[in-house]
Structure formats: structure tokens, C-alpha cells
C-alpha positions as CSV (number, residue, x, y, z in Angstrom):
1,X,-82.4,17.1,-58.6
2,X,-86.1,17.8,-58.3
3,X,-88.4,15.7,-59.7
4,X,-89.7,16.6,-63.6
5,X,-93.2,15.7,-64.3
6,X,-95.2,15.7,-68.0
7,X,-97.6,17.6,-68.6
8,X,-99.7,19.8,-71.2
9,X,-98.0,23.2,-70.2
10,X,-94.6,21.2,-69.2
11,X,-91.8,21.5,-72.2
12,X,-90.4,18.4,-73.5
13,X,-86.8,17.4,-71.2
14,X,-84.1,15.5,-73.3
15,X,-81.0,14.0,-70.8
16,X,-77.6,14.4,-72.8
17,X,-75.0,12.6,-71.7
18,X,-71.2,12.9,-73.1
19,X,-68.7,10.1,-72.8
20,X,-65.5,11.2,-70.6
21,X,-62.9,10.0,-72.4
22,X,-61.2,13.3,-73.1
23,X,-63.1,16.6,-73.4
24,X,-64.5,16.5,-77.0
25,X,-67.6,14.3,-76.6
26,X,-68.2,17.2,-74.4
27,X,-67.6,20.1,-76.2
28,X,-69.3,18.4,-79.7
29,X,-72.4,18.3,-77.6
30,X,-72.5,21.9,-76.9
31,X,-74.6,23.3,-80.5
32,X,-77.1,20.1,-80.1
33,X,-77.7,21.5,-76.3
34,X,-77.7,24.9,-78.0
35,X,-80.2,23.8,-80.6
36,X,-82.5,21.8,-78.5
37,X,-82.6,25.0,-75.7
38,X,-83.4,27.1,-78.6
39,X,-86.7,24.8,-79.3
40,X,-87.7,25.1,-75.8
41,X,-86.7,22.0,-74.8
42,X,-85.5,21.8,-71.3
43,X,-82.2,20.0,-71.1
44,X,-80.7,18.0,-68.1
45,X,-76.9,17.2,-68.6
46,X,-75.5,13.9,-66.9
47,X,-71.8,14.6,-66.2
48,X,-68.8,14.3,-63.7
49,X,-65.4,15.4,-63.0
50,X,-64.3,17.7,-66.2
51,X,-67.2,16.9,-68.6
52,X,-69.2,18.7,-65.7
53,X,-66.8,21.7,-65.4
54,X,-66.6,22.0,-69.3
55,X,-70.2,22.3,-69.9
56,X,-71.7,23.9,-66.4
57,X,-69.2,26.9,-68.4
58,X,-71.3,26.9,-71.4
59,X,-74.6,26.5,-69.8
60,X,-74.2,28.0,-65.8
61,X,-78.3,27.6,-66.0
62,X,-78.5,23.8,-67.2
63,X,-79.4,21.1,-64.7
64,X,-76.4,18.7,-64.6
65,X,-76.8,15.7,-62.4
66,X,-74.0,13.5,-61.5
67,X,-73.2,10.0,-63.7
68,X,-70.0,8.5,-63.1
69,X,-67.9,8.1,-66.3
70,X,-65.8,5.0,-67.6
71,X,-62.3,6.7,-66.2
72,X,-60.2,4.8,-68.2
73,X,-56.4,4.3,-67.5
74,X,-54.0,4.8,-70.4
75,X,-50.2,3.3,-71.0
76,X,-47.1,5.2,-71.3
77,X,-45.9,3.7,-74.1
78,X,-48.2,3.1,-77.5
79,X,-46.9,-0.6,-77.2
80,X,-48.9,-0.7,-74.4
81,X,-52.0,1.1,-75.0
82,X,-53.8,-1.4,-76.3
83,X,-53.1,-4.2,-73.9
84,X,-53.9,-2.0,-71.0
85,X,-57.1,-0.9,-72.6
86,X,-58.1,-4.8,-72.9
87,X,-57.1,-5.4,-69.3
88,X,-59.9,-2.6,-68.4
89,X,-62.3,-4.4,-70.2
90,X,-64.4,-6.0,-67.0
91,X,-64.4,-2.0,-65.8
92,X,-65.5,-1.0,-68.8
93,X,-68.4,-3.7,-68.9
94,X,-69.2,-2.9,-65.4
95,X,-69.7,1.3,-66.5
96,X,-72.3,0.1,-69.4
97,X,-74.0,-2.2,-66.9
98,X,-73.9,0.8,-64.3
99,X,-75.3,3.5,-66.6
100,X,-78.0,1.3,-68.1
101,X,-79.6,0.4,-64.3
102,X,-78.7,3.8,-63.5
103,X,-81.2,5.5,-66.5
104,X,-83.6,2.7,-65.6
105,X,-84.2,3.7,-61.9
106,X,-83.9,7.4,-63.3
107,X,-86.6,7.1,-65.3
108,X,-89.1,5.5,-63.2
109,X,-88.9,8.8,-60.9
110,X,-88.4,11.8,-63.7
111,X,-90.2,12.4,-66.7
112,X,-87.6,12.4,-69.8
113,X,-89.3,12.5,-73.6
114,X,-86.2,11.0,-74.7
115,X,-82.4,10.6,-74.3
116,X,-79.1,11.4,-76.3
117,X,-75.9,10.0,-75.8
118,X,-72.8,11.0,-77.0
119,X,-70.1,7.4,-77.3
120,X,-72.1,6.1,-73.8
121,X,-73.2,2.4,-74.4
122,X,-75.6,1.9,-71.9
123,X,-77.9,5.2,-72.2
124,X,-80.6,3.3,-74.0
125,X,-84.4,1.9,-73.1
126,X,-87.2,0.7,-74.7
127,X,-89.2,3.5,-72.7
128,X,-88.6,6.5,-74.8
129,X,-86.4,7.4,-77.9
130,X,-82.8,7.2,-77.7
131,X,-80.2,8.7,-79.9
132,X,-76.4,7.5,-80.0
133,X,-73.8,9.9,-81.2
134,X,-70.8,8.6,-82.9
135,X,-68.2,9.0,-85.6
136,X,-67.0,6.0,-84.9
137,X,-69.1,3.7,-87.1
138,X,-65.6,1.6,-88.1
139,X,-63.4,0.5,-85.0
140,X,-59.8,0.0,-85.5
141,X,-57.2,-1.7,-83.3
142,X,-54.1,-3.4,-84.3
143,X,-55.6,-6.9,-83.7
144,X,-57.6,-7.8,-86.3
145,X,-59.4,-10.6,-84.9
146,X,-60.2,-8.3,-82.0
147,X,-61.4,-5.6,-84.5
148,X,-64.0,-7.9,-85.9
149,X,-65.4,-8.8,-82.3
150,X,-65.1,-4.7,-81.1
151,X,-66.8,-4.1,-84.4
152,X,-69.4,-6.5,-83.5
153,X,-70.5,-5.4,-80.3
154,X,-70.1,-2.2,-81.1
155,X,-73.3,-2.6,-83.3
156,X,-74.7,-4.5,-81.1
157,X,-75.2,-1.7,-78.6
158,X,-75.7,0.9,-81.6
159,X,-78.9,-1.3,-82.5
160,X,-80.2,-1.3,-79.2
161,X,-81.0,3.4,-79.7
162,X,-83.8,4.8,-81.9
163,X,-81.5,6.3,-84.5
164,X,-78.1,7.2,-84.5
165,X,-75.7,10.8,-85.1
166,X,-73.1,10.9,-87.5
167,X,-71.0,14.1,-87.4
168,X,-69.8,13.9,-90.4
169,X,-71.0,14.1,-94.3
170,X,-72.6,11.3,-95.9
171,X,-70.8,11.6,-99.1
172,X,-66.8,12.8,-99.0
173,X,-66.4,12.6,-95.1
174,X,-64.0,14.4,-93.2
175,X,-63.6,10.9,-90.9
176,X,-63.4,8.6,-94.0
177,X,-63.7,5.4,-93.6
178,X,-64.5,5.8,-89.8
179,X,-67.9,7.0,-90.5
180,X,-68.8,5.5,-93.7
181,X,-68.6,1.8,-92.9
182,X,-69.7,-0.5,-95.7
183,X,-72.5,-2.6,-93.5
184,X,-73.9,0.1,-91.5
185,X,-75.8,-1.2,-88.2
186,X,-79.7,-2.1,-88.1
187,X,-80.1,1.3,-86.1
188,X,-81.3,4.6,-88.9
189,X,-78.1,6.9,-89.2
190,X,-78.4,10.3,-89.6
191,X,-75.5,12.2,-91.0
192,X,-75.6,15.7,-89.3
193,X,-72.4,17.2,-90.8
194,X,-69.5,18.4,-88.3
195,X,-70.2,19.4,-85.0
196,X,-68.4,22.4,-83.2
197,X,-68.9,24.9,-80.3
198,X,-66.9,27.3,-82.4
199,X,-68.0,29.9,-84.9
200,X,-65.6,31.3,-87.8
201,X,-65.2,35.1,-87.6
202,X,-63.4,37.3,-89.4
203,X,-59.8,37.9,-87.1
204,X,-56.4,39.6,-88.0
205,X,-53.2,37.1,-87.2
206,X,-51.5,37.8,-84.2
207,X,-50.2,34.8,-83.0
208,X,-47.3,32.4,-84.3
209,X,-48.8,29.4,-82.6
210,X,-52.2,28.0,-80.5
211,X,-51.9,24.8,-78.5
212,X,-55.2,23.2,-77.6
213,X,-53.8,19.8,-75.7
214,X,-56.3,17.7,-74.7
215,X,-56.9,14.0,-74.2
216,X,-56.1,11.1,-71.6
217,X,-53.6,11.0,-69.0
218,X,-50.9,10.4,-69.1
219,X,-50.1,11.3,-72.6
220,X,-51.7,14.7,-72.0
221,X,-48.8,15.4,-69.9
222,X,-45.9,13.7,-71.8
223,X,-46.8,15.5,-75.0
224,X,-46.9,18.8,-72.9
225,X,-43.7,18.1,-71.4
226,X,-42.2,17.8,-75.1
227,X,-43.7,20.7,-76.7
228,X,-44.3,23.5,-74.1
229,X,-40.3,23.7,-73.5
230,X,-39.7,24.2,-77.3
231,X,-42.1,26.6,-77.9
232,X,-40.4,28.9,-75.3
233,X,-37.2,28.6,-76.4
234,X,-39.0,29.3,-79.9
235,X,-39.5,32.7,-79.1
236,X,-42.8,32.6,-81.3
237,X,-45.9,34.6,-79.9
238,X,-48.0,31.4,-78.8
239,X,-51.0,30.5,-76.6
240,X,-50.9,27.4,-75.1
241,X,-54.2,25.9,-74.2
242,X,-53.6,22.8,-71.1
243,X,-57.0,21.0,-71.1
244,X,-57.4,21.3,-67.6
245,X,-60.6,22.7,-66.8
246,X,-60.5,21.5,-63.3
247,X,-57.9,23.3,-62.3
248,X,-58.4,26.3,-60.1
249,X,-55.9,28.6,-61.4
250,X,-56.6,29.9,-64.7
251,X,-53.1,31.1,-66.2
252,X,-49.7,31.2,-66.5
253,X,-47.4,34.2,-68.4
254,X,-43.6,33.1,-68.6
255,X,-42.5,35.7,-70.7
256,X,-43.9,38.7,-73.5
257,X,-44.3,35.8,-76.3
258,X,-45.8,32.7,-74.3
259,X,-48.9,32.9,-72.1
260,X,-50.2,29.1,-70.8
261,X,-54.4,28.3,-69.8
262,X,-55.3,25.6,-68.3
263,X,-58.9,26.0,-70.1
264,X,-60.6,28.8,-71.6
265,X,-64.4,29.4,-72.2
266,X,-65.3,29.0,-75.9
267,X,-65.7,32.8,-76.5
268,X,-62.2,33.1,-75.7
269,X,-60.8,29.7,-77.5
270,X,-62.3,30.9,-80.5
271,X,-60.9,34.4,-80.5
272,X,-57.4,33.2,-79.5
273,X,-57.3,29.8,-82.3
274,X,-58.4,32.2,-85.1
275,X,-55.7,35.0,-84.0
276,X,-53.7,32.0,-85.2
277,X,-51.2,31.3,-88.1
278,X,-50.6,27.7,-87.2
279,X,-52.7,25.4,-84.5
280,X,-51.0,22.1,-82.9
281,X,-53.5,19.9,-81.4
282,X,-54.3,16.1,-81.0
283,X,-56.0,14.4,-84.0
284,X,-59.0,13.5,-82.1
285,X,-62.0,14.0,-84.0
286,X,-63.7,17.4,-82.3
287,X,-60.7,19.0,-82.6
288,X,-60.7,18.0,-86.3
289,X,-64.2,19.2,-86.4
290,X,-63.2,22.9,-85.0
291,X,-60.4,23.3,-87.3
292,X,-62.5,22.1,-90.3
293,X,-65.4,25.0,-89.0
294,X,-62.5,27.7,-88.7
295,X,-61.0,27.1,-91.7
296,X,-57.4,26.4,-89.5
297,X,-53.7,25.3,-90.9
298,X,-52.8,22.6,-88.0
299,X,-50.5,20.3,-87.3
300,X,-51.9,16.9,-85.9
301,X,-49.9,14.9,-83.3
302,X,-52.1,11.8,-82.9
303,X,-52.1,10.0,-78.9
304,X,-49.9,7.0,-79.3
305,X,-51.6,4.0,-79.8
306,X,-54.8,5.6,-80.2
307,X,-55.4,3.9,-83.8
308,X,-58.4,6.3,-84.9
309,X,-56.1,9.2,-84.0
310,X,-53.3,8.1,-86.1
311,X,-55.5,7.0,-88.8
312,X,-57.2,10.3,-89.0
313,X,-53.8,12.2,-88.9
314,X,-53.0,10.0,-92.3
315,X,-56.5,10.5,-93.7
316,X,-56.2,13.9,-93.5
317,X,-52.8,15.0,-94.8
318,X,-52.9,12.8,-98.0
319,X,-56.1,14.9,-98.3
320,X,-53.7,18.0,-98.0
321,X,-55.8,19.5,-95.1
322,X,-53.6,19.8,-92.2
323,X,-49.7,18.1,-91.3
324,X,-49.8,14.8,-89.4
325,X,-46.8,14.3,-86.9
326,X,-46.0,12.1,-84.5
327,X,-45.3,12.5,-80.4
328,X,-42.1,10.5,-80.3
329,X,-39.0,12.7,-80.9
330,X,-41.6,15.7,-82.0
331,X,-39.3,18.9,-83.6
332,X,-41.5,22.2,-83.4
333,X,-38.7,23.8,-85.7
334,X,-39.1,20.7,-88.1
335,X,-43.0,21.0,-88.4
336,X,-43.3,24.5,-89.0
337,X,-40.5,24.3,-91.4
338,X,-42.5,21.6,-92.8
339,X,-45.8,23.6,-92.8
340,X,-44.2,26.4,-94.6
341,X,-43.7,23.8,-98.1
342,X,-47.1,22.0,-97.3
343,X,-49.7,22.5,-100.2
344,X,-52.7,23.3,-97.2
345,X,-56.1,22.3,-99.4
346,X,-59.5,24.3,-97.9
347,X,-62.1,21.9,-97.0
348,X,-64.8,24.3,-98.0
349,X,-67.7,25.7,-96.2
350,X,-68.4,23.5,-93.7
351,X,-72.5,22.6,-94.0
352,X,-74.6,20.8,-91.4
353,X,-78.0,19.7,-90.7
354,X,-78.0,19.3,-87.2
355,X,-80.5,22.3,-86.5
356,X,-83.1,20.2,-88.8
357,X,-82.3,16.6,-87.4
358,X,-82.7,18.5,-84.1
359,X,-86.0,20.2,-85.4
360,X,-87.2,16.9,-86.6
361,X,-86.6,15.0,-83.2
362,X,-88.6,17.9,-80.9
363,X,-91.5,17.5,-83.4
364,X,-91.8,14.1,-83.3
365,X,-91.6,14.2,-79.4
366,X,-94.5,16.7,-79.4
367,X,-96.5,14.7,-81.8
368,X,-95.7,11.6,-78.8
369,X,-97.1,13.8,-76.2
370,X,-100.2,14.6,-78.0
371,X,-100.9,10.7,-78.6
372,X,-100.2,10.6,-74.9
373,X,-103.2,12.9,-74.3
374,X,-100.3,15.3,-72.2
């Protein structure tokens, strides 16, 4: 990239950066870009592999320079997620380490009036403000012991940013206990309500089902390889949505009632999710955040052994919002008999600040600049 320099007639330039495990640090990153362009701010995106594909689609004329992500291997089995994520712990070390030197050197030759990062542990410096994004306030695992220490460090890189995201509300969360820990780090938190590319519109139902898979590898797949085959036996009217923005070929029609993407634009996502009566989808949080901004019926299949997924899932059917189901011997005539009996609860009007936190952290950067003298 060229080089940025400050100035008096120069706008401020915030680098956003978007953890890659999965797409939705990604796509919960696209309003806070959309805000921050709004201001005038000029944005750089650091990004790789699909994080890059995702969000060069929503913004073709956003900068985005290359920052390798923590490519993390997943199990097979969810007896083995956990125990392969520990073994990956030296990698993942090694990725903090590497994106910390990495915005060091990249800040000695650019000028950036501060940084956000969405879930990245090592985008922080003493040099300008920081801001860590995360729902994620309370870590689970199955080992408690482990939890404590995860917990721990956790914290211990939240401390080390200028104030911290929360995409959630600060009273009756949609995340629960996830985001509402009862010792909260050292580091200001700043509840911003949920976060979603996606806009509610008024649409008629045409569709039985929307799939929107998503997540790791292999699991992705797996799950796919359960529920595509059912659905087109199913004969229902369904769009099913791969998570594969890399992939060159865009579509797949098998017959009059099934048509398969491997990634839409959001334009389209939205349309098609909203033509909807019932979504399935992974319980990961940004797709919890969409549904909850559309107003959505979904069933929720969490990843195995992904414990904040399977908690979530459990949060938010005893809450009545959507159905909770599990990958392992899934039955897509069982669910949506299932759905048909469920009491679905509206969460309400979903209500954010973000365009005001947003607001809050330009103006303090242009007060900066004027201290500066630039």
C-alpha cells in the first residue's frame, strides 16, 4: 500500500481488522466500517483469504492490506475439539506475537489515528487508541481449571486496548452471561447493542427454508453433508447459502424447489433470509445478531464442541427465541415439526448505539489531531 501521512487537510485513517475464525467477525464489522466511512474517516481493512473476499464485496473501494490470520485446525468429532484446539496453542501464541510486531513496523511507516480489532489479540499499542471488539467477555470450555486460566489471559490482552465493544445490551443481553461477566476487565466497555450488515424490510414469504452454513472446517462440510441431502428430498422451496466466498462459481440449481450459493452479497442474503419462513444456521453469535435484527424464526445447530455455540443455542430457546438442535443425527422433518408447536417469543426492536460510540471515537481523534497541531 502507499504510504498515509497526517496532516491538517488529511482525514483521520482507522485499520480494522477481523479475526478469521469463520466469517462473522467479518461481516459484524461491516456497519462500524459503514459508520466510520460515513464520518469521513478513511478506512484500511487488514484481511486474508475469505475475510478479504467477504469484505472487498462490501467495500470494492476500501484499501485492504494483507495480515495473515490464526488458521486454526478443527476436530471431527466434538470429543476432540477441544484437545486439538489446546494442541494449537504455540500457533496460536505465535499469530498474537506476529500481528503485534507486525502493527508495530506498520506503524512506524503509515500514519493510523487509531486501530480496531475485532477478537485479534495482538492489534494493540501504546501509540494511538485501540479498540477490541468482543462478545465474548466470559470464556467457556469444558475444563474448568483451564477456563479460569483462558479467562485470565483473556483479560489480560483485553486490558492492554483503549476501550472495549460489546455487541450486545448492557441490561437483558441477547449473549447472556457471555457478555455480562460479573468482574468485567480493567479496560472501559462499551455496550453498542447488536451488530448486523443486514437491514429488516418489509418481504412477502416465499421460501420454506434459508440455510446460511458457515463456520470452520471441517464441520462446515459434515453439517452440509447431513442437511443439504434432506432438504432435497424435502421437496420444500429452500435456498441454501455454503459459506464459501472463495469459491469461483457462484451457484448451483438441482431442481424447481432447491437452488445452492456458495456466498451471496448482503443485498441479496438479506432479500432471500427475509423471503423466509424458517432459517437454519450455526449458533454463532453474528448469525444470532442478523436473526435478532430481522426479526427471524431459526433453528440453531451449534458446531460440536464449540461450547459458546452450544451455550447460546440453550440460552436462547429457554428464552423462546429460536429452536436449538444438535448436528449429530440432525432430522429436518423432526425440527420443523418441532418449530411448528414452538411458542417463537419476539425479541423486540432491536436498538443500538454504535453510530454514537462511533461518533464519539472520530471526535475524540479530531480533538487528538488538533493537540497535535495537524
Amino acid at each position: 500500500m502507499s504510504k498515509i501521512s497526517a496532516g491538517a487537510k488529511n482525514p483521520l485513517t482507522i485499520l480494522i481488522a477481523p479475526l478469521d475464525w469463520g466469517l462473522g467477525h467479518a461481516t459484524r464489522c461491516v456497519p462500524v466500517i459503514h459508520e466510520l466511512i460515513k464520518l469521513g474517516v478513511t478506512v484500511i481493512i487488514a484481511a486474508e483469504a475469505a475475510v478479504k473476499v467477504v469484505l472487498k464485496n462490501e467495500f470494492p473501494a476500501v484499501e485492504i492490506i494483507p495480515l495473515k490470520g490464526y488458521e486454526i485446525n478443527y476436530s471431527k468429532t466434538k470429543a476432540g475439539f477441544f484437545s486439538k484446539l489446546i494442541m494449537q496453542s504455540p500457533k496460536i501464541i505465535k499469530a498474537i506475537n506476529y500481528e503485534h510486531h507486525w502493527l508495530t513496523r506498520f506503524l512506524k511507516n503509515n500514519a493510523i489515528d487509531a486501530v480496531i480489532s475485532d477478537n485479534r489479540f495482538g492489534l494493540w499499542t501504546k501509540t494511538v487508541p485501540c479498540v477490541y471488539i468482543t462478545h465474548q467477555l466470559n470464556l467457556h470450555s469444558p475444563n474448568f481449571a483451564l477456563t479460569i486460566l483462558g479467562q485470565k489471559v483473556h483479560y489480560s490482552f483485553i486490558n492492554r486496548y483503549t476501550e472495549c465493544w460489546v455487541p450486545d445490551y448492557e441490561e437483558n443481553g441477547i449473549a447472556g452471561k457471555l457478555s455480562h461477566p460479573i468482574h468485567p476487565p480493567k479496560t472501559p466497555l462499551k455496550y453498542i447493542g447488536p451488530l448486523s450488515r443486514l437491514k429488516k424490510k418489509k418481504s412477502k414469504k416465499e421460501l420454506d427454508i434459508f440455510v446460511a452454513l458457515s463456520g470452520p472446517e471441517p464441520q462446515r462440510t459434515i453439517f452440509e453433508k447431513i442437511l443439504a441431502p434432506q432438504i432435497k428430498k424435502s421437496g420444500l422451496k429452500s435456498v441454501f447459502v455454503r459459506g464459501l466466498p472463495s469459491e469461483i462459481k457462484t451457484s448451483y440449481t438441482d431442481n424447481d424447489h432447491f437452488k445452492m450459493y456458495n456466498h451471496l452479497p448482503s443485498a441479496q442474503f438479506n432479500e432471500m433470509m427475509q423471503k423466509a419462513e424458517m432459517v437454519i444456521c450455526r449458533s454463532g453469535y453474528s448469525s444470532v445478531m442478523d436473526l435478532i435484527v430481522l426479526g427471524q424464526k431459526a433453528i440453531l445447530v451449534p458446531t460440536p464442541g464449540q461450547t459458546e455455540q452450544e451455550y447460546l443455542a440453550a440460552f436462547l430457546q429457554d428464552k423462546k427465541l429460536f429452536i436449538a438442535a444438535s448436528q449429530q443425527d440432525f432430522s429436518l422433518s423432526v425440527q420443523l415439526e418441532k418449530a411448528k408447536k414452538f411458542n417463537f417469543q419476539s425479541a423486540g426492536d432491536p436498538q443500538t448505539n454504535l453510530k454514537q460510540v462511533v461518533k464519539n471515537l472520530v471526535e475524540r481523534l479530531r480533538a487528538n489531531r488538533k493537540i497535535k497541531g495537524n
